[in-house]
N, C-alpha and C positions, 0 to 999 in steps of 0.2 A: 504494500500500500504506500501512496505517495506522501510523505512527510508534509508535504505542504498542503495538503487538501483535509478540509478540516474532519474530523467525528463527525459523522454523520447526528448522532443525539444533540450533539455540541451547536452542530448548525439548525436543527430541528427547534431547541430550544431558544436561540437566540431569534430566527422567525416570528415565534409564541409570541414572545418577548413584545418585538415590534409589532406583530400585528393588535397587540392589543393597546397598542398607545397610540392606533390611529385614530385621529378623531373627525375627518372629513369624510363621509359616505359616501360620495363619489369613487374616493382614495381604497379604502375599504371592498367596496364591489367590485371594484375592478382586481383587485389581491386578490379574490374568491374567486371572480370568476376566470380569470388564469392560472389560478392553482387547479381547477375544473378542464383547463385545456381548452375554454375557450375559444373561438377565433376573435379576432379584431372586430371583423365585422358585427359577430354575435355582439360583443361586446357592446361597443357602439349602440348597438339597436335595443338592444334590454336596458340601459342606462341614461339614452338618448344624448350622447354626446357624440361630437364629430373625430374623423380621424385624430385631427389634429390637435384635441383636449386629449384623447388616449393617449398619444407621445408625451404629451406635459405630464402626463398621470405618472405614465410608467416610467418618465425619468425621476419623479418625486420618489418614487418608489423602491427605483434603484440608488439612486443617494443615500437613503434613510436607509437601507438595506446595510449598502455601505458602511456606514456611519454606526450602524449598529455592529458591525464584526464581521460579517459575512464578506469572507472571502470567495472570490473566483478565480 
């Protein structure tokens, strides 16, 4: 296994973590529903927002991700 790549529990938990200190529902749904696997479009369509609120979302998302530990 690769030293650099984190525990799988380790990174599991640090997820928990963030997802539960999201406080914008936008932010939120869209976490769920690409851990769901998603598409973009679905996505969009069930939350009514445009392509282009999705990329703002999910770079929120990846930041905070960041920012929270989670390495890639």
């Amino acid at each position: 296994m690769n030293k650099k790549r984190q525990n799988s529990q380790v990174r599991n938990g640090i997820v928990d973590q963030y997802l539960k200190s999201i406080k914008d529902d936008k932010e939120r749904m869209v976490c769920f529903l690409l851990m769901r696997r998603s598409t973009e479009e679905e996505i969009c369509k069930a939350i009514k927002i445009t392509p282009k609120e999705l990329e703002c979302i999910k770079l929120q998302i990846a930041i905070g991700l960041r920012q929270a530990g989670i390495r890639i």
